[in-house]
C-alpha beads as a LAMMPS data file, in Angstrom:
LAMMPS data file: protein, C-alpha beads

311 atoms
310 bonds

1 atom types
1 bond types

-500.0 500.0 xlo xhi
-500.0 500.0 ylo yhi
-500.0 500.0 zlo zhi

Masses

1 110.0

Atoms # bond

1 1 1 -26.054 232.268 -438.509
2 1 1 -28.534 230.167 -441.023
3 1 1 -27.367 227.107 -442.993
4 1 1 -26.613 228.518 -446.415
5 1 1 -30.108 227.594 -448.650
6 1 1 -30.289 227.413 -452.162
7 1 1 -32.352 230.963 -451.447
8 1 1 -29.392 232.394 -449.992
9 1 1 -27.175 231.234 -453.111
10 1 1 -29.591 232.866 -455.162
11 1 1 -29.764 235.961 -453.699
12 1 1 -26.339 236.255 -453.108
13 1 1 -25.523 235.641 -457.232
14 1 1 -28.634 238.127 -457.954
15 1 1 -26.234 240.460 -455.797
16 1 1 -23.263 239.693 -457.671
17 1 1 -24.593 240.403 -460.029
18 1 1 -26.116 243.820 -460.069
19 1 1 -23.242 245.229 -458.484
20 1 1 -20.655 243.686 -460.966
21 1 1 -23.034 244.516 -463.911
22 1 1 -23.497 248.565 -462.219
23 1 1 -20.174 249.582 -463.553
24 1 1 -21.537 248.832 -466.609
25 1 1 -24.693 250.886 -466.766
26 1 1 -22.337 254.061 -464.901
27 1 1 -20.213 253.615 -468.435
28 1 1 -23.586 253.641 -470.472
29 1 1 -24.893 256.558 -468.362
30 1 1 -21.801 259.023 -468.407
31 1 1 -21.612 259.164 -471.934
32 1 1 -24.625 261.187 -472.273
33 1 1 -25.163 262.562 -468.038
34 1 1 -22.931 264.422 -466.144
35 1 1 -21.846 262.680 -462.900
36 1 1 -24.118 264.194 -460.506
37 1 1 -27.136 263.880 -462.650
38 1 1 -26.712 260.324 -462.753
39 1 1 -26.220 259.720 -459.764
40 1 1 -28.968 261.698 -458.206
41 1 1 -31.275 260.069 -460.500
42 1 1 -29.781 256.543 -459.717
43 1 1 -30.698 257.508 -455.703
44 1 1 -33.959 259.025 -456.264
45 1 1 -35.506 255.635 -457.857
46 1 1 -33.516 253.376 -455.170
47 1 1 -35.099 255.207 -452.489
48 1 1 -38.187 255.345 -453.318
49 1 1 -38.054 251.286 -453.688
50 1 1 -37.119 251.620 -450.365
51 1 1 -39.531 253.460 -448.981
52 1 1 -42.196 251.477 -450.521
53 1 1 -40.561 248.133 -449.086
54 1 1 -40.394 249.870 -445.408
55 1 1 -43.952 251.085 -445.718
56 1 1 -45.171 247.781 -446.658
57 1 1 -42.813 246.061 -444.134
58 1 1 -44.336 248.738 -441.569
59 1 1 -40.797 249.038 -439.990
60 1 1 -40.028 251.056 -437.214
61 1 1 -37.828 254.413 -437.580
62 1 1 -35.123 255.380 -435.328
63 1 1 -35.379 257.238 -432.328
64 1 1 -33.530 260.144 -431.137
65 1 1 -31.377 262.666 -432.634
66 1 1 -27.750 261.028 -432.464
67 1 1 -28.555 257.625 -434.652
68 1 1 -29.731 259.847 -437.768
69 1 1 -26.307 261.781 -436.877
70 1 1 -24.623 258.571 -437.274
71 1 1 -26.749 257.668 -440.378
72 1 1 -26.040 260.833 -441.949
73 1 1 -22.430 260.334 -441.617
74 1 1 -22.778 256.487 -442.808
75 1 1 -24.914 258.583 -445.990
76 1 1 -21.455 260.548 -447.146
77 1 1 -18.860 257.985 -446.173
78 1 1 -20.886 255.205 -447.750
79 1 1 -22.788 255.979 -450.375
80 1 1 -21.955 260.139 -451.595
81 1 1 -18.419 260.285 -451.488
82 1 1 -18.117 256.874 -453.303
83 1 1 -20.477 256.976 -455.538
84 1 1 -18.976 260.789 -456.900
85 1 1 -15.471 259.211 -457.404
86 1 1 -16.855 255.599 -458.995
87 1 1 -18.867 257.570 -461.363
88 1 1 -16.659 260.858 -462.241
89 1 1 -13.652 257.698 -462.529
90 1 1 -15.729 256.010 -464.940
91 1 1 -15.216 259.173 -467.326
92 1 1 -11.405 258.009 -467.816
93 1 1 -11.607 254.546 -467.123
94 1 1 -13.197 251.774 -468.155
95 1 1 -16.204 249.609 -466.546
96 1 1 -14.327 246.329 -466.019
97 1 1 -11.166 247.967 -464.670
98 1 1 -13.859 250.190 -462.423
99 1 1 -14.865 247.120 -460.631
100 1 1 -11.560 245.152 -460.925
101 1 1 -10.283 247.917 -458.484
102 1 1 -13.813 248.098 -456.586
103 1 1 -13.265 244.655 -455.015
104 1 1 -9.985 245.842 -452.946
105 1 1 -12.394 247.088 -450.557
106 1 1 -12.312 244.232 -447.939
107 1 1 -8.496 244.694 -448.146
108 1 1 -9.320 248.204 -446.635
109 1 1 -11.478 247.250 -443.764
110 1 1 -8.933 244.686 -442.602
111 1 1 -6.393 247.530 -442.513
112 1 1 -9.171 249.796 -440.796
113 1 1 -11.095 247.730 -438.449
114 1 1 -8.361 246.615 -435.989
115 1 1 -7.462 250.342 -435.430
116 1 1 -11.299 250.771 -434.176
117 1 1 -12.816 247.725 -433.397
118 1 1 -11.528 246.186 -430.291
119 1 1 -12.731 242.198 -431.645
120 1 1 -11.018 242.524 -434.741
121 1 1 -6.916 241.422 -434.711
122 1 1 -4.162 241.538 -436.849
123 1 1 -3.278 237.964 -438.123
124 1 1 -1.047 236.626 -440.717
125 1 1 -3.393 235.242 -442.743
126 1 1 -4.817 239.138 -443.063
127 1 1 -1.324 240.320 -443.332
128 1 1 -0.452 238.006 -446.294
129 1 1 -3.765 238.845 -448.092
130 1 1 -3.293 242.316 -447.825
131 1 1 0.109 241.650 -449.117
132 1 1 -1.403 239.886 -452.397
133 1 1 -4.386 241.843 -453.077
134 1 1 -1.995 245.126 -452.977
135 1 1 0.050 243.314 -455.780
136 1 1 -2.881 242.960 -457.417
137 1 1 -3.450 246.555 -457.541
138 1 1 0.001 247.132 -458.501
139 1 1 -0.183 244.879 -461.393
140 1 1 -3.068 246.553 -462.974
141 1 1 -2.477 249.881 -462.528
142 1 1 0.993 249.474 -463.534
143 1 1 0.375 250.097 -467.292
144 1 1 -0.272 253.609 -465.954
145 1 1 2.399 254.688 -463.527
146 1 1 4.758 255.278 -466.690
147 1 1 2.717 258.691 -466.957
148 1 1 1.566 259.941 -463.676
149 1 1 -0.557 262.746 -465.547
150 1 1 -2.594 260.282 -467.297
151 1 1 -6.245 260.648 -466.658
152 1 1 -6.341 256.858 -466.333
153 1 1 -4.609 256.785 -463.292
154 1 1 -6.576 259.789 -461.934
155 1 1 -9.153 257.567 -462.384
156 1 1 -8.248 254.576 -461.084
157 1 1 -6.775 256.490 -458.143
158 1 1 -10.467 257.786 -457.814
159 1 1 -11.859 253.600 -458.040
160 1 1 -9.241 253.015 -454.677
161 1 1 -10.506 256.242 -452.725
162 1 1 -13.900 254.705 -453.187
163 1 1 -12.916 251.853 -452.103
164 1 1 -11.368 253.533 -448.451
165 1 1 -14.567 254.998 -448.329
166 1 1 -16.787 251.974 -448.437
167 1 1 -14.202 250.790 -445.978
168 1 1 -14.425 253.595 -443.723
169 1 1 -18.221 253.043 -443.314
170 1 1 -18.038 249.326 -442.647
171 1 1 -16.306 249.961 -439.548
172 1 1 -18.181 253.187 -438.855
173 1 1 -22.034 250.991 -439.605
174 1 1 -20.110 248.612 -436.815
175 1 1 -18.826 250.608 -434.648
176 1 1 -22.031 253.131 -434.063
177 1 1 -24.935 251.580 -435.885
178 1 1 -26.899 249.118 -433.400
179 1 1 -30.276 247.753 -432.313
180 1 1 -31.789 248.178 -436.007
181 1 1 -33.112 246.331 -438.259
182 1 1 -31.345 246.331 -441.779
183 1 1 -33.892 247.827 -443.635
184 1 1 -33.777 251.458 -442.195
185 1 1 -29.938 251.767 -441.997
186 1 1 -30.434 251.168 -446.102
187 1 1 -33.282 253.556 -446.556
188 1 1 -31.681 256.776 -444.898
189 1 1 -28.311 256.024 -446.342
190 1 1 -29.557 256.108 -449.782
191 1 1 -32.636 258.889 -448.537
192 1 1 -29.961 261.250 -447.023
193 1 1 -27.596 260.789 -449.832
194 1 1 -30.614 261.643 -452.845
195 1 1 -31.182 264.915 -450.769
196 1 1 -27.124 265.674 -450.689
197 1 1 -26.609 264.365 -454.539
198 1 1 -29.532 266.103 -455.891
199 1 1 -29.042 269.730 -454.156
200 1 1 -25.374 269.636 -455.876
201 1 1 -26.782 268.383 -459.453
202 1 1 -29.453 271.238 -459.777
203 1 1 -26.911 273.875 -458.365
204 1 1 -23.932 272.268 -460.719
205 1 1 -25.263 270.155 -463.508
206 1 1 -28.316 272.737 -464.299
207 1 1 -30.066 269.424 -465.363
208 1 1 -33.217 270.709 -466.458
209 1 1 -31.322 273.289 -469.292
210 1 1 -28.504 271.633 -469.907
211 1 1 -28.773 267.914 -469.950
212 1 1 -30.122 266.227 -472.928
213 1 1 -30.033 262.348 -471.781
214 1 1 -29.880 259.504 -474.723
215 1 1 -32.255 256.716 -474.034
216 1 1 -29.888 254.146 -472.912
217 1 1 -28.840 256.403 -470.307
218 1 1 -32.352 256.497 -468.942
219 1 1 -32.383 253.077 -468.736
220 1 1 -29.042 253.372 -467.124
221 1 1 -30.632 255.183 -464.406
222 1 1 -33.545 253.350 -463.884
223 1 1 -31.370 249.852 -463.140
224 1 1 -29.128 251.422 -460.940
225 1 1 -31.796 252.970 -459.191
226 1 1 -34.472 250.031 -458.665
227 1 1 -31.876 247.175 -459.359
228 1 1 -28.064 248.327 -458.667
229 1 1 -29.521 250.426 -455.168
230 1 1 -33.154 249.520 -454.071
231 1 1 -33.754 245.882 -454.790
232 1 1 -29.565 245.176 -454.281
233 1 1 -29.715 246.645 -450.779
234 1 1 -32.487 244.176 -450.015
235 1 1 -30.664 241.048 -451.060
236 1 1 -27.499 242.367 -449.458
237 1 1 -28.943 243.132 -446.094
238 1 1 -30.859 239.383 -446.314
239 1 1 -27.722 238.014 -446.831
240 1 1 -26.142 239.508 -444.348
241 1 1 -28.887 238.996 -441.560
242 1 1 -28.048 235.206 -442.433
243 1 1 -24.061 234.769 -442.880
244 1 1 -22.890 237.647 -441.169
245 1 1 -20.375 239.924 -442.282
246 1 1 -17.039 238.348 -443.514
247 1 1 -19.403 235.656 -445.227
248 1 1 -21.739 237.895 -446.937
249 1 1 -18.226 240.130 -447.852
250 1 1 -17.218 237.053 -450.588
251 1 1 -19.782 238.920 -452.669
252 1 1 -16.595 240.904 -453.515
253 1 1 -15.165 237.993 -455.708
254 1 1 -18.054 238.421 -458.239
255 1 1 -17.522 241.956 -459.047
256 1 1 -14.772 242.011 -461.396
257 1 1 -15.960 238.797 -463.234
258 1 1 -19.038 240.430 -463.870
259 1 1 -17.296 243.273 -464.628
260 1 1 -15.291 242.476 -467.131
261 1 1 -17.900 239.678 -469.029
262 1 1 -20.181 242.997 -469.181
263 1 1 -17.504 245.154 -469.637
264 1 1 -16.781 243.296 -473.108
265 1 1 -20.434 243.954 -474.390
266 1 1 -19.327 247.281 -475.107
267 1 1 -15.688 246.254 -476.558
268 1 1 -13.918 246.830 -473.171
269 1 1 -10.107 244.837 -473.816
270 1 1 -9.789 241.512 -471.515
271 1 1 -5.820 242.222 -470.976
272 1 1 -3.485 240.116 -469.179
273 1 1 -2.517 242.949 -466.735
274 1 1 -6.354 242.811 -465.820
275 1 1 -6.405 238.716 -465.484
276 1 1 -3.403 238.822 -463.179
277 1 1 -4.638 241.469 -461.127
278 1 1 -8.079 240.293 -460.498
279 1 1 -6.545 236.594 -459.535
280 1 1 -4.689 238.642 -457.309
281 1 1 -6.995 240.810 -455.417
282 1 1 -9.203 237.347 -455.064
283 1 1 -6.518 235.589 -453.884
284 1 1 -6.045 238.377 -451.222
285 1 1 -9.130 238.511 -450.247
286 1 1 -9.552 234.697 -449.615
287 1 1 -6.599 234.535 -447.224
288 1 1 -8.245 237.229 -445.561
289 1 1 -11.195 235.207 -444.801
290 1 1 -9.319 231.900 -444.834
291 1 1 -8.499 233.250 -441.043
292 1 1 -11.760 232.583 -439.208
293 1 1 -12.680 230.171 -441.084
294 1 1 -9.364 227.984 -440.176
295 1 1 -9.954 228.973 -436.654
296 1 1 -13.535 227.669 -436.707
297 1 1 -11.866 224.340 -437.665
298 1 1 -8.994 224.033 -435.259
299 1 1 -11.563 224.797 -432.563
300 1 1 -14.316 222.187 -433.780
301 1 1 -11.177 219.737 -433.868
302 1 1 -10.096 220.448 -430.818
303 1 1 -13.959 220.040 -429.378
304 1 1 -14.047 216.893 -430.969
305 1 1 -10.999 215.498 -429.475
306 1 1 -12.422 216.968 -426.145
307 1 1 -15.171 214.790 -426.490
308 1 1 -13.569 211.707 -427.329
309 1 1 -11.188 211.721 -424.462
310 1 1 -13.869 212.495 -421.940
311 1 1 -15.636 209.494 -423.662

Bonds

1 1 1 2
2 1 2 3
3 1 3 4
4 1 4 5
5 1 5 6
6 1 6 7
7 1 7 8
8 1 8 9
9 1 9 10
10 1 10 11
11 1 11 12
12 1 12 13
13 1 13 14
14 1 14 15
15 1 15 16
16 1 16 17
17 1 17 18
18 1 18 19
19 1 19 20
20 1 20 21
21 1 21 22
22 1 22 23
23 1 23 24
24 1 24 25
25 1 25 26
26 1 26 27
27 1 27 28
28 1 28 29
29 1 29 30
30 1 30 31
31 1 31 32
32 1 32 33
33 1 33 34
34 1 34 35
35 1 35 36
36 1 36 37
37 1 37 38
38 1 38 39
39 1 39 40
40 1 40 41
41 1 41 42
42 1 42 43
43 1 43 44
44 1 44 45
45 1 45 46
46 1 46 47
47 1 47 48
48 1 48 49
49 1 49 50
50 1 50 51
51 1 51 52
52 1 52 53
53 1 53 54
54 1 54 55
55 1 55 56
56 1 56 57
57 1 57 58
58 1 58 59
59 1 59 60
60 1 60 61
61 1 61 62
62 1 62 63
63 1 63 64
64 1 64 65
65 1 65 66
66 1 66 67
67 1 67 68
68 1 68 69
69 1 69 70
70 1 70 71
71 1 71 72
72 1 72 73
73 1 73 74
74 1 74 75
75 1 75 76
76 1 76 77
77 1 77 78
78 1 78 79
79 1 79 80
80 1 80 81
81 1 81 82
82 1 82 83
83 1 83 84
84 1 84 85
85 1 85 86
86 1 86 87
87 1 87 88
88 1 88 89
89 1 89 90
90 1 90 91
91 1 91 92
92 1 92 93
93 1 93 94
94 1 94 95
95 1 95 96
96 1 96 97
97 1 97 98
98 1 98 99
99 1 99 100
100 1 100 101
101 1 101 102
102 1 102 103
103 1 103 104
104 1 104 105
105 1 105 106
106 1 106 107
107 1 107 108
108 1 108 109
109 1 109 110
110 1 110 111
111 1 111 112
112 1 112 113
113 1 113 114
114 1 114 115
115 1 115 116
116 1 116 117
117 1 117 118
118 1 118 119
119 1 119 120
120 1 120 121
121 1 121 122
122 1 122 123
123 1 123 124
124 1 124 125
125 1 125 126
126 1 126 127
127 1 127 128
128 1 128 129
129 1 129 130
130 1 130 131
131 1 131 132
132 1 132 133
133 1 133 134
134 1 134 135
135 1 135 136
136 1 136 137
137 1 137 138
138 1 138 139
139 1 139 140
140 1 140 141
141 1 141 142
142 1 142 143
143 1 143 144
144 1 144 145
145 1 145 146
146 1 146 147
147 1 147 148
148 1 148 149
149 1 149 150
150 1 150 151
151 1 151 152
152 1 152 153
153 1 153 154
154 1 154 155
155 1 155 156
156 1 156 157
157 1 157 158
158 1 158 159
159 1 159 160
160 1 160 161
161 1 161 162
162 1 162 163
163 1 163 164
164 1 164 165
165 1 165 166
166 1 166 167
167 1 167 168
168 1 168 169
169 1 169 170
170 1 170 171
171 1 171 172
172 1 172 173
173 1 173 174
174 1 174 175
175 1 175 176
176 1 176 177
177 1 177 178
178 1 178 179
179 1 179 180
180 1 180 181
181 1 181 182
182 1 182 183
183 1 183 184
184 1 184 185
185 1 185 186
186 1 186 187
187 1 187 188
188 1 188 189
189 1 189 190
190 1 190 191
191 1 191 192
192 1 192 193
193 1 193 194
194 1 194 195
195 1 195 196
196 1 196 197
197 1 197 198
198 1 198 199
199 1 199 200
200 1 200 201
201 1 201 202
202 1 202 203
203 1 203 204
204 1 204 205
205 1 205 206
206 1 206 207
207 1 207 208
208 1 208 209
209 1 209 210
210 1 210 211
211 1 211 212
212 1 212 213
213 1 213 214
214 1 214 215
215 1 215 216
216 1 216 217
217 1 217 218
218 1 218 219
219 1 219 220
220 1 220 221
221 1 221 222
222 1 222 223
223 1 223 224
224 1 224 225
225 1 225 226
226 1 226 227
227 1 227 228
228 1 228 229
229 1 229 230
230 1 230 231
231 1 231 232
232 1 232 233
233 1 233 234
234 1 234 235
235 1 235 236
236 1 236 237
237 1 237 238
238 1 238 239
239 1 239 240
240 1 240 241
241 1 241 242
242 1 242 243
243 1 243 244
244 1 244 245
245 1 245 246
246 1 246 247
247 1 247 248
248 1 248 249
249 1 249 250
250 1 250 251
251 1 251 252
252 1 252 253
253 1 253 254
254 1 254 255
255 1 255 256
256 1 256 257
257 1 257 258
258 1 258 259
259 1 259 260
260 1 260 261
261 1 261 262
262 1 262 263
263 1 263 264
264 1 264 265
265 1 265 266
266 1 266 267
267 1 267 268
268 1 268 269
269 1 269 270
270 1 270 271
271 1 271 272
272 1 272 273
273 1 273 274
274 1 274 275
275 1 275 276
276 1 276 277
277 1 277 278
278 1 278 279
279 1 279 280
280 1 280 281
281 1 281 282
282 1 282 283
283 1 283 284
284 1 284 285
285 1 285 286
286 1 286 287
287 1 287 288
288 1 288 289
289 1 289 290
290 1 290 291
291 1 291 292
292 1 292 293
293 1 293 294
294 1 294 295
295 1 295 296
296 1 296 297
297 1 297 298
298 1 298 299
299 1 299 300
300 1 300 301
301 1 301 302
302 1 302 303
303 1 303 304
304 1 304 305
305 1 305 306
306 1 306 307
307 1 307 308
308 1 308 309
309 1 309 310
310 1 310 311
């Protein structure tokens, strides 16, 4: 693991920020596309970035029928099935609530990955951050519960599945995805996912009849797409060649502060439910990681006394 630079910082901020500010342009974008439009649009453009970037890279692509099984799978869990509840969600919710609720999602892989991965372990620090952030969630979709046929908690009940989703494919991508380099995992995610996405928009949607996109939600597309998806998945993927995975997962904190400073660009409210919560869920997810990183400590302590006794 690298030394975090000041180009790591940057690119880890850059990738904050996108995909904080993303739940922004989806708000922008539904008001004028339907869901699968967008969304096949938003996939389209991000891999084609890819594509170029691989070509130029000259990368090498899998081999043998069972990794583009497991990269097909990665494709729904990670990037279809999300991306159809964050987006249809975004219809009845807001933006800054949408990624409020987004950043539970390394609550679910500390739930998921000890049931799968034989180096991951239960530990209280994960216990009482699961504990917190799930308070967190409580607190701001409590406004809600009062009516349990509101649309609003349909979709924020949609933002949570997404996030099981994106937690289901981290420990999948662990789990089955070895021995290649970032780049293509990210290309044939987002590749097998425009080919899914798009089949169901021209067969649902009827986009080239029926949808009359304003200009802003062309523009919506077209940062998803390059930004939000193609040049995102290259920061991310940098990042996380150089910190590894629960490091590069503190990207999570960003998303609802972006969130909600974009979210009130377009008059989204800034609610104490929503303040509380997010504390919450960040608070959660730093005792989560406060685990190894304590550990690290106790065991460079422990060296260090080692070393002065045999001194």
């Amino acid at each position: 693991m690298q030394r975090a630079g000041p180009t790591t910082w940057i690119l880890f901020l850059a990738l904050g920020f996108l995909w904080g500010s993303s739940y922004f342009w989806i708000k922008i974008g539904v008001e004028t596309l339907p869901p699968l439009t967008l969304i096949a649009g938003r996939l389209l453009l991000g891999g084609a970035f890819l594509a170029t970037v691989v070509a130029l890279a000259r990368e090498r692509l899998p081999r043998g029928a069972r990794m583009y099984g497991h990269l097909l799978v990665m494709s729904v869990v990670n990037i279809v099935l999300p991306f159809i509840l964050i987006t249809v969600g975004e219809q009845t919710i807001d933006s800054a609530l949408a990624s409020i609720l987004n950043a539970t999602v390394p609550l679910t892989v500390i739930v998921l990955a000890p049931l799968f991965l034989p180096d991951e372990r239960i530990t209280m620090p994960r216990v009482a951050g699961l504990a917190v952030g799930f308070a967190g969630v409580i607190v701001l979709v409590a406004p809600d519960l009062v009516n349990l046929s509101d649309a609003d908690l349909t979709g924020e009940l949609m933002m949570l599945g997404s996030s099981l989703c994106y937690g289901v494919g981290n420990v999948y991508a662990k789990r089955n995805v070895h021995g290649l380099r970032p780049m293509i995992p990210a290309l044939f995610q987002v590749a097998f996912a425009a080919l899914i996405i798009t089949l169901l928009a021209l067969v649902i949607d009827q986009p080239f009849s029926r949808v009359h996109p304003e200009p802003e939600a062309i523009v919506a597309v077209v940062w998803l797409g390059i930004l939000g998806s193609g040049f995102a998945y290259l920061c991310y993927f940098t990042i996380l060649q150089r910190w590894g995975a629960t490091r590069t997962s503190m990207v999570a904190y960003l998303l609802p502060l972006v969130g909600i400073l974009m979210g009130t660009l377009i008059g989204e409210p800034v609610t104490l439910y929503r303040v509380t919560g997010t504390l919450l869920i960040i608070a959660g997810i730093a005792l989560v990681n406060s685990g190894p990183t304590l550990r690290r400590l106790l065991d460079r302590r422990a060296d260090e006394a080692a070393r002065a006794r045999a001194a």
